[in-house]
C-alpha positions in Angstrom: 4.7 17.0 -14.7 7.8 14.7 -15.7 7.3 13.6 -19.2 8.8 9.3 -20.1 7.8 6.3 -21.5 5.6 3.9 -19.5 8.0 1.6 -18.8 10.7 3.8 -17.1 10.7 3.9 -13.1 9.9 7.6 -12.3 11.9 7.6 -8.9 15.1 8.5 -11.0 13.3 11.4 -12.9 11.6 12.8 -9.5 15.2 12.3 -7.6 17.0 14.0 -9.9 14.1 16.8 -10.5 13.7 17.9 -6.7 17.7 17.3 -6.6 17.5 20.0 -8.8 14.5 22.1 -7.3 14.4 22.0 -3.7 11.6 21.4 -1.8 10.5 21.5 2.0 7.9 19.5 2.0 6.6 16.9 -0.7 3.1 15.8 -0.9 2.6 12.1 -2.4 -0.9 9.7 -2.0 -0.4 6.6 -0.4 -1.7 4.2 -3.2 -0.9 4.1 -6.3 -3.1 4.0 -9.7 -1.3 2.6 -12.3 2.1 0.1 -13.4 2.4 -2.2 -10.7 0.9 -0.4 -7.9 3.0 -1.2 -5.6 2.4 2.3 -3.5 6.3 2.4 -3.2 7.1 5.4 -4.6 7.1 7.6 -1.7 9.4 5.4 0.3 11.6 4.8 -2.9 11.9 8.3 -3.3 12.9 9.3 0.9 15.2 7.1 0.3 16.6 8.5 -2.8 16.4 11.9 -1.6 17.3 11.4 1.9 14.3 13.0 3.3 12.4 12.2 6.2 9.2 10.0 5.2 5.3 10.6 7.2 2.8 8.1 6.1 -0.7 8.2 6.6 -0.7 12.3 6.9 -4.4 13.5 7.8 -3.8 16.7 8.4 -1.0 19.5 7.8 -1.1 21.7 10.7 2.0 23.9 10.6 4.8 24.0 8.3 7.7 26.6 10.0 11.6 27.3 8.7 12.8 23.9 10.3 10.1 21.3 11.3 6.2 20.6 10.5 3.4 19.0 13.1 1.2 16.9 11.5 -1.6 14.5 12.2 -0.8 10.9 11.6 -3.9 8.6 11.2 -4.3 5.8 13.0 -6.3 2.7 12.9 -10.0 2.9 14.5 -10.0 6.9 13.8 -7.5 7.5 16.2 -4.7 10.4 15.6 -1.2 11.5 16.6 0.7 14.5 15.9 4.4 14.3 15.2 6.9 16.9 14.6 8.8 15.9 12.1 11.9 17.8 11.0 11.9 19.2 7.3 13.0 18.5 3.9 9.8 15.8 4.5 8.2 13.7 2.2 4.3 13.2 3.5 2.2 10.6 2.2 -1.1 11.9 2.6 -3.9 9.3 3.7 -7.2 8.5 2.8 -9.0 9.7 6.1 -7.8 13.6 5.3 -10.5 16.0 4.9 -11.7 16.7 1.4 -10.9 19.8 0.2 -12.3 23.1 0.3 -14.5 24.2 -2.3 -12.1 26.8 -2.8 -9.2 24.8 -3.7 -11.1 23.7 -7.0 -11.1 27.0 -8.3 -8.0 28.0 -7.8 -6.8 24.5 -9.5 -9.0 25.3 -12.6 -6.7 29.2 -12.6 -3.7 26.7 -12.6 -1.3 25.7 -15.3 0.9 22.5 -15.0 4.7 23.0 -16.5 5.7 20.0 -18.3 9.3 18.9 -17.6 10.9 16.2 -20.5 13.2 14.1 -18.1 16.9 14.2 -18.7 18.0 11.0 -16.7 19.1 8.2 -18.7 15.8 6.0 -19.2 16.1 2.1 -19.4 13.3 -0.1 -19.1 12.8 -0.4 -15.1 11.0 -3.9 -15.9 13.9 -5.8 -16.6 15.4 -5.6 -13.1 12.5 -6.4 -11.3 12.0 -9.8 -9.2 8.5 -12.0 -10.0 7.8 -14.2 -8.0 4.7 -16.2 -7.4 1.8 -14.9 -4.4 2.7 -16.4 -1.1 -0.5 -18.0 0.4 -2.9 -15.9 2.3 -4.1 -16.8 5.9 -7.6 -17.8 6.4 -9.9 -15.7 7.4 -11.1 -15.5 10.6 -14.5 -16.5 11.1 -16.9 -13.4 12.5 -18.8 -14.3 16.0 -22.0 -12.5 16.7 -22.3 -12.7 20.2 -24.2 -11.1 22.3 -22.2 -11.6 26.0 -18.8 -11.1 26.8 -19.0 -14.6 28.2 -20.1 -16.3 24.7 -17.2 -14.1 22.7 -14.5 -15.3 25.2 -16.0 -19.0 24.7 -16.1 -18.6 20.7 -12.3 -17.0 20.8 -11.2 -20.0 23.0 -12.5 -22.5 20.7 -10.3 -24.4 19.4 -10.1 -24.1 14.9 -12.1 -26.6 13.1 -10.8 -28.7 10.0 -7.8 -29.8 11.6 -6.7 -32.3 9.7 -6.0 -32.9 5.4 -3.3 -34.6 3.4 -0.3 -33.1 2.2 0.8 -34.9 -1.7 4.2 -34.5 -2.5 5.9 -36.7 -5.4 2.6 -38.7 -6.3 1.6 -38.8 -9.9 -1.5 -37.2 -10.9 -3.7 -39.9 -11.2 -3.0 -40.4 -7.6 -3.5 -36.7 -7.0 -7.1 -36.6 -8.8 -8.2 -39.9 -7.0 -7.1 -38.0 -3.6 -8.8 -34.3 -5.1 -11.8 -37.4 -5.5 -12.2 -39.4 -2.5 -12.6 -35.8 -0.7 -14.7 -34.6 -2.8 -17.4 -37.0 -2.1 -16.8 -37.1 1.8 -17.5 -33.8 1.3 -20.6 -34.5 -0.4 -19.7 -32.1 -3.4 -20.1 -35.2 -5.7 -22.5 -38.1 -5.6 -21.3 -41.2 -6.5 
């Protein structure tokens, strides 16, 4: 465990750690729990380290000198298995198997070696970018069809609410009176 302050990136601290300490292969989880959660740090730290990156790992199944073969998971609980040459950083997915019952008692024997980190630590937050949430695309709307023929007719269909007014420049009482006068076309309000 790499011991710093909250607001430090841990990329540097891992880098420089495995620079350090070696390893073959590197396990990471493909989300992330805490900060920003941005799930980055696997790809930050490839890149970092120059190791080759496997997301979405299901399954290890051998690890030799050189290379590894693992299973990759794909959508709709499809798999394919890649050789992939090692050092390797493998982001393991959420479809792997659980583990054995055995593994939790061999994790209780454990002990975990706490490292303090020795890279320089400045506050990661002030170089980041904000900027505000791009607009996400409608969802699509679910058919329940029972024929092929009426789930062709329902994908041909043309979209419905075509149509709207864009405001740009207008003051806001001209913006509520438009947020208004479709309101009660709507029906939402009664007049």
């Amino acid at each position: 465990m790499l011991r710093q302050s909250e607001q430090n990136d841990i990329v540097p601290a891992l880098s420089a750690f495995l620079n350090a300490t070696p390893s073959s292969v590197i396990l990471c989880g493909s989300r992330a729990e805490l900060g920003e959660s941005s799930g980055l740090v696997p790809y930050q730290l490839a890149d970092a380290l120059g190791y080759t990156l496997v997301a979405n790992v299901a399954v290890i199944e051998k690890v030799a000198a050189s290379q590894a073969v693992v299973l990759q998971a794909l959508p709709r609980g499809q798999r394919r298995r890649i050789e992939v040459a090692l050092p390797a950083i493998l982001a393991v997915d959420s479809a792997s198997p659980v583990a054995r019952q055995s593994a939790y008692a061999k994790a209780t024997r454990g002990f975990i070696n706490c490292v303090v980190s020795d890279t320089e630590e400045k506050d990661a937050t002030n170089e980041w970018h904000y900027a505000p949430a791009r607009k996400r695309p409608k969802r699509l709307k679910i058919i329940k069809a029972t024929s092929a023929r009426d789930r062709f007719k329902a994908a041909a269909a043309k979209a419905e609410g075509a149509g709207g007014q864009v405001l740009t420049s207008v003051t806001a009482e001209e913006g509520a009176a438009a947020i208004l006068k479709v309101l009660k076309e709507e029906g939402v309000l009664k007049t």
